[in-house]
N, C-alpha and C positions, 0 to 999 in steps of 0.2 A: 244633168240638171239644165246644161244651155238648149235643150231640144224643150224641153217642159216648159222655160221661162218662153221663149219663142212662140208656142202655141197657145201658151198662158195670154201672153202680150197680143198673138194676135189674131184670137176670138175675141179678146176684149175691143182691141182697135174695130175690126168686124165687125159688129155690132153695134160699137157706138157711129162709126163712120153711115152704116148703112140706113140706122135709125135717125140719128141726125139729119143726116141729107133728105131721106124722105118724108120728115116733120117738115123740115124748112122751106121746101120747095112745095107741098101740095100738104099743107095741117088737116086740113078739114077731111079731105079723102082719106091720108094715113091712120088719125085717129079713131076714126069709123070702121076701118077696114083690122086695124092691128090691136086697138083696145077695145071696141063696141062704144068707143065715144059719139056721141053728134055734138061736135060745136058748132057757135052760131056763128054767123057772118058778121062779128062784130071786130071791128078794127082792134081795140084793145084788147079783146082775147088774143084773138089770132097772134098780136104783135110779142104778146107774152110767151105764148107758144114758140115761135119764130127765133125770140131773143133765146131758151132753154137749148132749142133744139140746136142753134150755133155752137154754145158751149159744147152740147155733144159731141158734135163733128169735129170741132177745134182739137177738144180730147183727143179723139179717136185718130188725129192725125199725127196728133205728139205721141201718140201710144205706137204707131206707126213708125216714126223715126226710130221710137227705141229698141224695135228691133234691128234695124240696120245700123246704129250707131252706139255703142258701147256706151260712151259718156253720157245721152240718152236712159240708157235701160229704169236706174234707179228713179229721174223722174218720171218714166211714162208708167213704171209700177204704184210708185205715188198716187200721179192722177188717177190712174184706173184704180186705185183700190179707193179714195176720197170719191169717186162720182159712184159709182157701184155704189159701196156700204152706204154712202151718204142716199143716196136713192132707197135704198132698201129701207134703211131709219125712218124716214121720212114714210113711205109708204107702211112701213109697223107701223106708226104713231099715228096714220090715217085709218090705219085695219081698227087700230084698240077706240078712236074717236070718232070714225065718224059710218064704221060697219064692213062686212065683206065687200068685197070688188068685185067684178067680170071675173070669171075663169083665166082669160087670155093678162090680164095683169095682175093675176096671182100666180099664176106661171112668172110672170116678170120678176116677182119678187124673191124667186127660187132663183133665175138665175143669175141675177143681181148678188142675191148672198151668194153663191159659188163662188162669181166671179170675184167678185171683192176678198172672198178669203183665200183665193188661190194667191193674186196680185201682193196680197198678204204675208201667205206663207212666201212668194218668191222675195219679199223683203227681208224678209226673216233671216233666209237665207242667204243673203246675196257677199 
């Protein structure tokens, strides 16, 4: 089970660290490039963008500790399962209101649910 939780924790850190980092630093090219978004050059978007994408990294680096530290593990599965499912939610309740997405973030929302309910089951379990 400690080899499952490990690679459970750290796709999840993975991916949040890697998406984070490259919303925060260059929004307008990542979103283009990874969702088929074009944002505009406008300060408060951008900054909206910038502020989410922190949180992700932030995640994604506590999700990182918990593999290395035990006392750790239970909150980086916490996070990782509340940003996952909590994205996933959010992204259903945008499917049912306001229509389908790009392919490339309906993909997101498939791995989003995995990931949230793997993070899940290791709570379950722990």
């Amino acid at each position: 089970m400690e080899i499952i939780r490990i690679a459970i924790l750290s796709l999840s850190a993975l991916m949040l660290v890697f998406v984070g980092a490259m919303r925060l630093s260059n929004p307008v090219k990542t979103y283009l490039k990874n969702s088929g978004i074009r944002l505009e050059n406008d300060a408060s978007l951008l900054n909206e963008m910038r502020g989410v994408s922190a949180v992700m990294l932030s995640a994604g680096i506590i999700i990182v500790l918990g593999i290395f530290s035990e006392k750790l593990t239970f909150t980086s599965h916490c996070i990782a399962s509340l940003i996952f499912v909590g994205f996933a939610i959010g992204r259903l309740i945008s499917l049912k209101a306001d229509g389908k997405p790009s392919k490339q973030i309906t993909q997101g929302i498939l791995f989003e649910l995995v990931l949230g309910a793997a993070n899940i089951f290791c709570l379950i379990n722990i």
